[in-house]
C-alpha positions in Angstrom: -5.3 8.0 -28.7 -8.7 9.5 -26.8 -11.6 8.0 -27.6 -14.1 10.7 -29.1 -16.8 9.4 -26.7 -14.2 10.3 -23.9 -14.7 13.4 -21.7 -11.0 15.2 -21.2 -11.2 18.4 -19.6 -9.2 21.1 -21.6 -7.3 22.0 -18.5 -5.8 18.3 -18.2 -2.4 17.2 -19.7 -2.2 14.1 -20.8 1.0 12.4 -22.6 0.8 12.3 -26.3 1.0 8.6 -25.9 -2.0 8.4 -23.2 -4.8 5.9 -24.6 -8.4 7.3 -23.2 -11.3 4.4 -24.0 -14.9 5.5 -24.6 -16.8 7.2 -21.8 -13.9 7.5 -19.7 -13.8 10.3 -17.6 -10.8 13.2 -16.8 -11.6 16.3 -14.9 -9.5 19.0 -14.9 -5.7 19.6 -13.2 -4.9 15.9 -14.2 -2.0 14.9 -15.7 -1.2 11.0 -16.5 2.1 10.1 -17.9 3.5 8.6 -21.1 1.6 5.2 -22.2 -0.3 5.0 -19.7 -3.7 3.3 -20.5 -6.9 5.1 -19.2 -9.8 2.3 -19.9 -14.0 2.4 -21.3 -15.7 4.1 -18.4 -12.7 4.8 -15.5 -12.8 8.2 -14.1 -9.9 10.1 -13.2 -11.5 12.7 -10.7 -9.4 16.4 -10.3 -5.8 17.3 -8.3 -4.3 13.8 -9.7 -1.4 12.8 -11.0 -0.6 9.5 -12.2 3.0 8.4 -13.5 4.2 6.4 -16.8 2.9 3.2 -18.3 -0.2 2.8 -15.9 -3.2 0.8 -16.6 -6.6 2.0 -15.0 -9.2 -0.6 -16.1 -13.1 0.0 -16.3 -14.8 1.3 -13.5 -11.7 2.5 -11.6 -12.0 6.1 -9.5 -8.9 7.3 -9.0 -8.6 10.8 -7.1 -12.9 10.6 -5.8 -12.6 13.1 -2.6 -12.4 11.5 0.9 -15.1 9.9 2.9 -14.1 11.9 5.4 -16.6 14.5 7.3 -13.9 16.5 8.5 -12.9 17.2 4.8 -14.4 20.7 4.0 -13.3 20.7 0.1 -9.5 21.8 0.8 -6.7 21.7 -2.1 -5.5 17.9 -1.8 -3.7 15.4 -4.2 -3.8 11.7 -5.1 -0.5 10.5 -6.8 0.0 7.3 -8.6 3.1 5.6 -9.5 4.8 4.6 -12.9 3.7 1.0 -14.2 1.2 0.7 -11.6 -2.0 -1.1 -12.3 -6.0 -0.6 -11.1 -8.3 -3.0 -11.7 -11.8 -3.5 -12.1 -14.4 -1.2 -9.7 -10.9 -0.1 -7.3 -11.1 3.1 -6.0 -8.6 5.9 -4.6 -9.6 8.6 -2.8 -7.5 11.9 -2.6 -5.9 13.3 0.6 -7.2 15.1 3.5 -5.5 18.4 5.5 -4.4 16.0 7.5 -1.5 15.1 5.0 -2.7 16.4 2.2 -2.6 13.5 -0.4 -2.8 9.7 -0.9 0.0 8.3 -2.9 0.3 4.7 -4.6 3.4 4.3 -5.5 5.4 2.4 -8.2 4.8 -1.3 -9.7 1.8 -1.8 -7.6 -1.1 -3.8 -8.6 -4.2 -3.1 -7.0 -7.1 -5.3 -7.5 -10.5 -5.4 -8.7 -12.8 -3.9 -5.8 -9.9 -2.9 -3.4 -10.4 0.8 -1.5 -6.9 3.0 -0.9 -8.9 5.7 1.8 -7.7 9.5 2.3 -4.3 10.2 3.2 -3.0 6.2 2.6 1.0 5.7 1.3 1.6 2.2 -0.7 4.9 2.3 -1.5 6.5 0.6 -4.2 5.9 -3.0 -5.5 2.8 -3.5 -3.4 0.1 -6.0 -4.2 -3.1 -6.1 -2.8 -5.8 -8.7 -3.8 -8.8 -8.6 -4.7 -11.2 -6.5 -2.0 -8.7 -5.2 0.1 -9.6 -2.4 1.5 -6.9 0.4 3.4 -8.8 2.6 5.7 -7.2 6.3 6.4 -3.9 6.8 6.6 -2.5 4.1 6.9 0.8 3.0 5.4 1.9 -0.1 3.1 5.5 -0.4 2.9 7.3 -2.2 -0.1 6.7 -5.4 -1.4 4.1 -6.3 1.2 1.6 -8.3 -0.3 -2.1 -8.3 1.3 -4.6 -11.2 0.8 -7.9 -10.8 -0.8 -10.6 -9.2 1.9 -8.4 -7.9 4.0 -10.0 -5.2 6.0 -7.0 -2.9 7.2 -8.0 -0.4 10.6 -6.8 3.6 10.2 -3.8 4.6 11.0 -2.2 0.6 10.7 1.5 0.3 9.1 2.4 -2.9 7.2 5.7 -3.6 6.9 8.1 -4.3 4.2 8.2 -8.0 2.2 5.0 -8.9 4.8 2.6 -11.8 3.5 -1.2 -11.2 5.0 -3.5 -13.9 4.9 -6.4 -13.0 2.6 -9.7 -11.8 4.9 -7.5 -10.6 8.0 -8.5 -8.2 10.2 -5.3 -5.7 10.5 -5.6 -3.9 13.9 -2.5 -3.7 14.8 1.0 -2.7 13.4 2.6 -5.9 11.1 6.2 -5.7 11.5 8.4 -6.0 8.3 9.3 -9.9 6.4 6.4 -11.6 8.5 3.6 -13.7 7.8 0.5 -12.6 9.4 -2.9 -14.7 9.7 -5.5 -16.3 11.8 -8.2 -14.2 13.9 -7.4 -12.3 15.7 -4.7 -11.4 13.3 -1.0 -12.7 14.7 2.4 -13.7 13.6 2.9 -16.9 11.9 6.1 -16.8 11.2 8.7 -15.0 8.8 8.0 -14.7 4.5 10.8 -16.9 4.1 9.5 -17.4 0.1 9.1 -14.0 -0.7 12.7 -12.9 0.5 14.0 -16.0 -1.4 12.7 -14.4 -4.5 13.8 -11.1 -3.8 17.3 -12.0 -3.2 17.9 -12.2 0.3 20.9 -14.1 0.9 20.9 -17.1 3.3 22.3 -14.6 6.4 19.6 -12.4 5.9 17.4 -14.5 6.2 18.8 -16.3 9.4 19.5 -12.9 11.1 15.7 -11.8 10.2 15.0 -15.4 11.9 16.9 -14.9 15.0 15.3 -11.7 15.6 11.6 -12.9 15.5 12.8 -16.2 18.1 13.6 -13.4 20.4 10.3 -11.0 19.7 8.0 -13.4 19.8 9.2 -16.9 21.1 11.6 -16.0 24.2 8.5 -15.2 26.3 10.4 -11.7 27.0 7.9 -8.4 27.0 9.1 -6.4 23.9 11.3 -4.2 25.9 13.4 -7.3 26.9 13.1 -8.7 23.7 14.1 -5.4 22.0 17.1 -5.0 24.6 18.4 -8.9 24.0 18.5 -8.2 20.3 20.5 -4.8 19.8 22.7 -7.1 22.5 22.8 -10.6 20.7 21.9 -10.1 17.4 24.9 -8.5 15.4 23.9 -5.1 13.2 22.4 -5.0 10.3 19.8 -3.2 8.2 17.3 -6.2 8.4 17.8 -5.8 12.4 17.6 -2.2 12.6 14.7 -2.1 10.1 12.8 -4.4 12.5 13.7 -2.6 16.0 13.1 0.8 14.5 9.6 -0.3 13.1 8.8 -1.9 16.8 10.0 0.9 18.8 8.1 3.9 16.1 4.9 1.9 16.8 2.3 3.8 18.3 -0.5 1.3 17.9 1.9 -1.9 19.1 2.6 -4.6 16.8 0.6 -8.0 16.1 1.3 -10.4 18.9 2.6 -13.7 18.4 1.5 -17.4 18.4 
């Protein structure tokens, strides 16, 4: 149902299902999936696509163009996810030429007052508490889970299952199943609770362990460290997912205690 105090550009395509509440706001080429909830007062800016079952409460801007002065008005897209979830005053900006679109992806939950910038990825199952804000380009990967006030540099990548203390500065790259905290931000140790509850085994777990001793506690400069775990540390995709993120790092990972 659309609210008759709603403003729905004719060009947009919205689901049969899509619920529109008073003084919302869609501009035209949107389209917004089946049962997704579009609440009193959100706007929905142009070029964005959002998925199935999605819930964008009051306030929310979704698709806004970039804060960006090299942006110059070019075709760009912001995509968001089925089931996801804004809240309150969050806001996503649409891409830049630079990649030409910011995506958030599926099962997120964004918070009230959080900022996704130009050109950003958050994959899947990605939560990110209240006042986060992702500056361009960077990339979330799944299931990391950001504190509240977390102020994430350009061009950072957070891992997969990574915990981040709420109010962290991110300046450098957070390898995946970590805990990151303190100030400067650093590695405090692996998200041994969050892997329990997405059903890594024991072995996982213990392999994920053995490869952090050697990254961060063997007093070896990562090349050593990277070198004595493809040697000691049998294969596995928890391994390789952690040496491949390392070794792709352009900005350098966190450091350790």
């Amino acid at each position: 149902m659309v609210s008759p105090l709603a403003y729905v550009h004719p060009d947009a395509k919205l689901h049969e299902t899509v619920e529109v509440g008073p003084f919302a706001f869609i501009d035209k080429d949107v389209e917004i999936g089946e049962g997704t909830v579009i609440d009193a007062n959100a706007t929905v800016c142009e070029h964005t696509r959002i998925g199935k079952n999605c819930h964008v409460f009051p306030t929310a801007i979704v698709g806004a163009v970039p804060q960006d002065l090299k942006f110059q008005g070019e075709l760009t897209y912001t995509y968001i996810g089925d089931n996801t979830v804004l809240r309150e005053c969050s806001t996503v900006h649409r891409g830049t030429a630079s990649k030409g679109k910011t995506v958030v992806g599926n099962n997120c939950l964004i918070m009230a007052y959080c900022h996704v910038a130009h050109d950003v990825v958050v994959k899947d199952h990605v939560i990110m508490s209240n006042a986060t804000q992702l500056a361009g380009e960077v990339v979330v990967e799944d299931y990391a889970v950001i504190g509240g006030g977390t102020l994430v540099h350009q061009f950072s990548h957070i891992g997969a299952h990574v915990m981040i203390q709420g109010g962290s500065h991110v300046n450098k790259d957070v390898p995946p199943f970590v805990m990151a905290a303190r100030d400067p931000i650093q590695f405090c140790g692996i998200n041994s609770v969050g892997l329990g509850r997405r059903g890594f085994t024991k072995e996982q777990v213990e392999t994920i362990q053995q490869v952090y001793r050697l990254v961060y506690m063997s007093k070896m400069n990562m090349t050593q460290a990277m070198e004595k775990v493809l040697a000691d540390v049998p294969q596995s995709a928890e391994r390789d997912l952690i040496v491949n993120f390392i070794k792709e790092s352009p900005r350098g990972v966190i450091k350790g205690l």
